[in-house]
C-alpha positions as CSV (number, residue, x, y, z in Angstrom):
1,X,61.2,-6.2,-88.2
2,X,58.6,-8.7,-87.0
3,X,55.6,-9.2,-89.2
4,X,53.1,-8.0,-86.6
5,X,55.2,-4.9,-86.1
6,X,54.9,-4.3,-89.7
7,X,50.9,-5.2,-89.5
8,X,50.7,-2.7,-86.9
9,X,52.7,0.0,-89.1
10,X,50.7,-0.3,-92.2
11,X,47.3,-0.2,-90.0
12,X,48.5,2.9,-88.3
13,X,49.6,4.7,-91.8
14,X,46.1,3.9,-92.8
15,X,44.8,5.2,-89.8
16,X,46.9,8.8,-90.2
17,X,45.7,8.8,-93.6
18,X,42.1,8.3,-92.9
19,X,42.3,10.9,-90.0
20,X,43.9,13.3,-91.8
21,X,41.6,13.3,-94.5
22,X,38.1,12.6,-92.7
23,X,39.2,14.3,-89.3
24,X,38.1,11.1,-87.7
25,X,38.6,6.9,-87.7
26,X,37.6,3.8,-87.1
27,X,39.2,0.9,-85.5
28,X,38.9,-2.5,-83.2
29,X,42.5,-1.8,-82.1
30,X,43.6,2.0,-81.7
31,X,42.4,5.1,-79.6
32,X,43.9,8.7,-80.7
33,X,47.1,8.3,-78.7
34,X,47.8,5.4,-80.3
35,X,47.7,7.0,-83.6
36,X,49.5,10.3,-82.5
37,X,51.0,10.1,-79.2
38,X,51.2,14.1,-79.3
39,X,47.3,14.3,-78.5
40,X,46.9,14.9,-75.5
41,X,44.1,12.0,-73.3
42,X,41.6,13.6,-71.1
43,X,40.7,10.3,-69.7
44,X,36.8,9.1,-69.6
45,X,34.5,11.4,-70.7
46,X,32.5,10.5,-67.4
47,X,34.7,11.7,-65.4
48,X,34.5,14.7,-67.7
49,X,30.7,15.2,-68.6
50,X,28.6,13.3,-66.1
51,X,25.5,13.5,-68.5
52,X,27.3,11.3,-71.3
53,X,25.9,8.5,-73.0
54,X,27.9,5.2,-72.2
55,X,29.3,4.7,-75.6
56,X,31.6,7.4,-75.0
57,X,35.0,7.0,-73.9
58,X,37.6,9.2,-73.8
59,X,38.2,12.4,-74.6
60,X,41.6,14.3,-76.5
61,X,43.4,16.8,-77.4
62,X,45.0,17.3,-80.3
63,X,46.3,20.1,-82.8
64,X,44.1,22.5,-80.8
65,X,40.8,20.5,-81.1
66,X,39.0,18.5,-78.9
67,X,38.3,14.5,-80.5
68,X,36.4,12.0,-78.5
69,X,36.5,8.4,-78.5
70,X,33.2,6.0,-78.4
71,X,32.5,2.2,-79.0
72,X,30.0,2.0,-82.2
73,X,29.0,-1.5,-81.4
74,X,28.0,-0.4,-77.5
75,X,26.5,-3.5,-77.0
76,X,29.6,-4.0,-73.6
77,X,31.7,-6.8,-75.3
78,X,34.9,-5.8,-75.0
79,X,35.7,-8.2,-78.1
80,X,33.3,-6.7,-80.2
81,X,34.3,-3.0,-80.0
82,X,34.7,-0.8,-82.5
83,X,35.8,2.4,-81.5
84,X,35.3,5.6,-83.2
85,X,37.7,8.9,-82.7
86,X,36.0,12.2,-84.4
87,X,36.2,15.4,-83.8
88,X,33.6,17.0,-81.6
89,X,31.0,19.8,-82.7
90,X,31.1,23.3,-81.7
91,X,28.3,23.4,-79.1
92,X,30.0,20.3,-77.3
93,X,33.6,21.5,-77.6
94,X,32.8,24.9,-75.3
95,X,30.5,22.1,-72.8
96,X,34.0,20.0,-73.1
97,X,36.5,22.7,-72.4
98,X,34.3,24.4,-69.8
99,X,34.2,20.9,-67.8
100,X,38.1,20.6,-68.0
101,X,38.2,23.6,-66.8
102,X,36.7,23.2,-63.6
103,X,38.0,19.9,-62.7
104,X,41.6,21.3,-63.1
């Protein structure tokens, strides 16, 4: 196995660990799918809520609950982003889900 292959192992098992146990993670590198490519991408959360700030950036689906992606640093340097995957609240999950549902 290559070494970056096994760099990219280890910072995904971190990753799954960190989700798993905070329901959300941090990283320079990885969206949701990347970690689990079971969750399902929504695509840009403009395209989804056209009110959303633009540090948001995409929105999933996975085990039943809707997670959304946004760049922490937000300053539009793709070299400095650090994106952040967490699980949504209640009040913004329904918004979500109602917005799917009418552009599908």
């Amino acid at each position: 196995m290559l070494v970056n292959q096994q760099v990219t192992n280890c910072e995904i098992s971190e990753l799954k660990m960190q989700f798993k146990k905070y329901d959300t993670f941090a990283s320079d590198n990885y969206e949701l799918t990347d970690i689990f490519p079971e969750a399902r991408s929504y695509g840009d959360v403009s395209n989804i809520l056209k009110d959303a700030p633009r540090c948001l950036r995409k929105v999933y689906e996975y085990m039943g609950n809707i997670y959304i992606s946004g760049d922490i640093s937000d300053n539009g340097k793709k070299d400095d982003e650090i994106i952040v995957v967490g699980r949504v609240k209640p009040f913004l999950e329904t918004k979500v889900r109602d917005a799917l549902k009418r552009i599908q």
